[in-house]
Each structure stands twice: as C-alpha cells, then as structure tokens.
C-alpha positions, 0 to 999 in steps of 0.5 A: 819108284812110285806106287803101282797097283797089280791091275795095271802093271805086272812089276815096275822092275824092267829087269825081270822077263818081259813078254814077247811084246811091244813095250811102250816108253812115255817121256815127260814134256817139259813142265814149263811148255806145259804152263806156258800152254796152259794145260793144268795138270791134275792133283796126280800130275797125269792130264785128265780126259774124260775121268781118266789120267792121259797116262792112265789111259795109256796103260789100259788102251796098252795092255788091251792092244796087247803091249807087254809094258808100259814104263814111264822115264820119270827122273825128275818127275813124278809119275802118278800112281799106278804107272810103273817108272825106271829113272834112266835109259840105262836101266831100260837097256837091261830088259832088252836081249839081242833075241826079242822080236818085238818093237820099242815106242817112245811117246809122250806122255801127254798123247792120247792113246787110242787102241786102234793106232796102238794095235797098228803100230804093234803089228807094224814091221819096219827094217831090222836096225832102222827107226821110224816116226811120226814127227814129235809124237812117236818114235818106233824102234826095231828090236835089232836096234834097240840096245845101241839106241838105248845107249846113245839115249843114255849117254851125255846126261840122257834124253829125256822128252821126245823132241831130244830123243828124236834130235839125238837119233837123227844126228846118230843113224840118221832121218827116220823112215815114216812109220808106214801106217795111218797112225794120227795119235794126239798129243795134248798140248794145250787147254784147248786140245783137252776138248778135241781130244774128248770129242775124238774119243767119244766119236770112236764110241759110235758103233757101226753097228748102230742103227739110223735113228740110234746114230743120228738121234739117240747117239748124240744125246747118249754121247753128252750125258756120258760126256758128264758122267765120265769124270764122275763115280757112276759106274756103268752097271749103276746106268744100266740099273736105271736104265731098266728102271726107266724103261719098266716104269714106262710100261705101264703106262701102255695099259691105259688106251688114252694117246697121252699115256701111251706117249708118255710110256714111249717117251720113256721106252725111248729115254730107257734106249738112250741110256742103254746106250750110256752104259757101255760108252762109259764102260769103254771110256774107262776100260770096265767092260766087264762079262756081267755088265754085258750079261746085265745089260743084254737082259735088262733090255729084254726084260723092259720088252717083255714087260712093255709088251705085257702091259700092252696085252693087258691094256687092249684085252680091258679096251676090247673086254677080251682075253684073246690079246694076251694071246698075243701078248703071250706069243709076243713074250715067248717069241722075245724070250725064245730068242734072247735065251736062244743068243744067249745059249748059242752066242754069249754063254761062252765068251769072255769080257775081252770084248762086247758080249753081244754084237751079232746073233750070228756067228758069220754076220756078214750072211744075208740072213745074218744081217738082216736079223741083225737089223731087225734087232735093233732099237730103231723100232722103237721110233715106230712105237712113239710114233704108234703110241701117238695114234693111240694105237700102240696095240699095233706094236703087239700085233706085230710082235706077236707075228715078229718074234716068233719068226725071227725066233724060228730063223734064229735056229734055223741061222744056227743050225745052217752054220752047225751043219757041214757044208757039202762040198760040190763037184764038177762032171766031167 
C-alpha cells in the first residue's frame, strides 16, 4: 500500500470500522487508453487540474461532502501519495456488514469530483438489492446489496475499470436503474478535457452572491489570474496580504484634489477588489478555506475603506482649508467599523472553517431587509467611486459614507435585534 498523510485518510486499512457514510471506490483506466488519448499523467500519476491531482480532488471534495472513505483499487497501478489503496475487491468485502446503510460509488479515477453532484449522490436512495448508473462514469450500490456484488467483482481475476465492473453487473443482476438525480460528473479522458474541466470548476466559483459589476467585470479577470496561480505555491492568506496591500496604497492618493490622482487611487481600490476576489477562489480551488483566512480577509477589506475614506477626509479638509471634513471622515470611519466589528460579533465570531466566514449580515438572508443590506454591502460601489474619482469629485463618495454607514450600521442592530426578539404569536377572534 502507498504512503498517506493523516489530512486526507483516517487509515488505508478497510478492515478497521467505517462510519455510517458513503464510501467512494476509484478504479484505474486503462493506461494505455490513457496515452492513446494523450492525457499525460503527472509525476505522481494523478492527472493535475488546476494544481491539484484529479484523485487528490477527490479525496478533498469527498470528505467535504461527508464521505466516509475514499479507497483507490490499485493492483497493478500505482496510486499517488496520499490516497489510501486496497489491492482487490476481496479486501474491500471485509469492510462491509449486512448492517451498514450507507451506499457504495465505483468511478474512475480520471473523474472530476465536484461537491455538488458528490452531496446528491450521498443523500440518493435507490432500491435496497438493486444498482444504479451513469453510464460509464458511476456506479452507485445500495448497502443491502453490496457483499454479493463485491463478490461477483472478485471473482474470475477481478474487475478492475469501470466499464468490466459495469459489463459484470449487467450479465449478474442485470440493467441499471438511472440514478435519479441530475448527477453530470466529468471524466477526464483526453488533453482537451483537461481545459473543459478547468473552465467548469472555475465557473462553479462564481457566487450568487456576486453583485452585477462583480460578475460581469471583476469575476472574469479574478477567474483567469486565479486560473494562473492554482498550479502555482501561492496561498490564498499571501493574495489577500497583497491585496490589502494594493488597496492601502491606493488611498493616498484620494488626498490630492487633482482628477488624475484620485483616478489612479480608484483604479487600484478597484484592482484591491479584483484580487480580494482571488483569495478565496484559490481557497476553494484547493480545499484551504480556513477561519483565519476568512477572518483576514473579512478585515483587510474594511481596513482598506477605512483608510480610503481617511485619506479622502484629509484630502477635501486641505482643498477646502477646514477641519469639518474629518467630521465626515469620522462618521464615515466609525459607521464602517460599527458595522463590521457589529457582523463580526453577531455573525462570524462563532463559526467555524467548515464553510465561508461571511455570506450574509443576517441570520434570515432571505428578509427584505436583510437583502437589501446585503446589497448594499457589496463592492459594486466602487464603480461609483472610479467614476467619481474621474470628476475629480471623489469627496462625494465621503459625503455619502458619511450618511451611509452609520444608517446601515443602526439598521444592522435594529436587523439583529427583530430576529433576537420572540415572534408573538396572533390570534384570530372569534
């Protein structure tokens, strides 16, 4: 059996206890259908797709969709680090009691797993001795039925690729029911494919979240450059270090009343935007979504407002030879950290890295409320400050802030508070 690390297997033994969970089987293809289609494997002999190995990916998109195990059936092939291997079905069977409820998947090892058809299949029920598939690209076993396949897998020498697993349970128990989910995995089969298969994960990191210009402006660039750095040993707490970076040293720049500096100041807020979206595409490219980088990145965005709108305060209070901009500033500054430090509190202090830190400033995001000051926090304002900053008239970007912050501030808490409180129930007279 090859090398593992602890982050990605519990044991490459299937004899120990297995959790109530799905288990996910990868068989080989072929080598040689591999070089006659011209996929050429990696030094590890794991097919790399944006940085990561195709089976690596699995074992990570596996284990976020709640799968017990993922076991590779090596025999002749040798399986990259990290990926627990069995030699035969035989040793698989032993894992197996009469008792578990959990389904079995058989794909190959060249798909592209993707959490999302990964956390559909887990929670698909099919009949309790029947199989199911998607023709060559997964196989999906019912737990009452398990044993007698593995054993008709085992036998005469074996099945070892997908399409003599598939061949051997049709001539057995016959045709397979559909899997009745809209389940389209990817199997990487040629060169080709290796570039489909990039664009389709990197289309599913677009959020619906995003706001218009975010997706149709910022989204497309942030994609490409992330696109370039997957393969690469970046990390994302090191984009979103630059990216606070970028945007502080824009702010100064909102100083000088001149249309030119304050345009180059927008252009790099709105460049710090771009790349605050590149942080958590490779994150969720490579499975290291972590609490701190979302803590991180969560304050290094409102630490680039904050100083924006300071340097903006400083910039109109010298044109106009007053200090009652920073009165402005101030109201704008302790608006933004009211409100950030308030969704920190309130939202993120007490999750966890199992998912994105920040997605909504309410617990009941579907409220009108609720949306609409999800709206409004989005970075689509900065095009308003480009385009300001253009004028010359960025100063009107702290006018607003000032009025801005400190109502969506006050409507946070009162937000918070609407959802705290009991709802009071209503009675109808008689």
């Amino acid at each position: 059996m090859s090398n593992f690390t602890p982050d990605l297997v519990q044991s490459v033994d299937p004899r120990t206890a297995i959790p109530a969970a799905p288990i996910l089987i990868l068989v080989p293809a072929p080598i040689a259908s591999l070089h006659a289609a011209g996929v050429a494997p990696a030094d590890d002999g794991d097919t790399r797709v944006l940085g990561l190995g195709l089976m690596r990916r699995t074992v990570m998109a596996a284990r976020r969709a709640g799968y017990g195990q993922v076991y590779f059936l090596a025999r002749d092939h040798a399986a990259p680090p990290g990926i627990a291997t069995i030699p035969n079905w035989s040793q698989l069977a032993a894992a197996f009691v009469t008792s578990r409820t959990a389904p079995l998947l058989i794909a190959p090892a060249a798909i592209l797993s993707e959490i999302d058809w990964l956390e559909r299949l887990a929670e698909t029920q099919i009949e309790p001795i029947a199989w199911a598939a998607v023709p060559h690209r997964i196989v999906m076993l019912a737990a009452a039925a398990i044993p007698d396949v593995l054993a008709v897998l085992d036998a005469e020498g074996g099945a070892y690729d997908l399409t003599a697993v598939q061949d051997r349970l049709t001539r057995r128990f016959g045709s397979p029911a559909p899997i009745p989910v809209g389940v389209d995995p990817m199997i990487i089969v040629t060169s080709t494919d290796v570039r489909v298969a990039e664009r389709r994960l990197l289309r599913m990191l677009i959020k619906e979240t995003d706001g218009f210009m975010a997706r149709h402006v910022e989204r497309p660039i942030s994609l490409q450059i992330s696109r370039c750095l997957a393969p690469t040993a970046v990390t994302p707490n090191q984009i979103t270090m630059v990216s606070v970076a970028v945007g502080l040293s824009g702010a100064p720049f909102f100083v000088s009343a001149l249309w030119p500096w304050q345009t180059v100041g927008a252009l790099l807020l709105l460049a710090h935007s771009i790349l605050d979206g590149c942080d958590g595409e490779l994150a969720r490219l490579r499975f290291q979504e972590s609490r701190w980088g979302g803590v991180l990145d969560f304050w290094g965005d409102n630490v680039v407002h904050i100083a924006t709108f300071s340097c903006m305060a400083a910039g109109w209070s010298l044109s106009a030879a007053a200090t009652w901009p920073f009165l402005l500033g101030a109201a704008a500054v302790l608006g933004n950290l009211g409100s950030a430090g308030f969704v920190y509190w309130w939202l993120m202090r007490a999750k966890d890295d199992s998912g994105p830190l920040f997605t909504s400033v309410s617990t009941v995001p579907n409220r009108r409320l609720a949306r609409l000051l999800d709206a409004a926090s989005r970075r689509d304002f900065i095009y308003l400050v480009l385009i300001l900053a253009l004028l010359g008239k960025s100063n009107w970007v702290l006018l607003l802030a000032s009025l801005g912050t400190p109502i969506f501030f006050f409507l946070l808490v009162f937000l918070a508070l609407r959802e705290r409180l009991p709802k009071i129930p209503t009675t109808s007279g008689a």
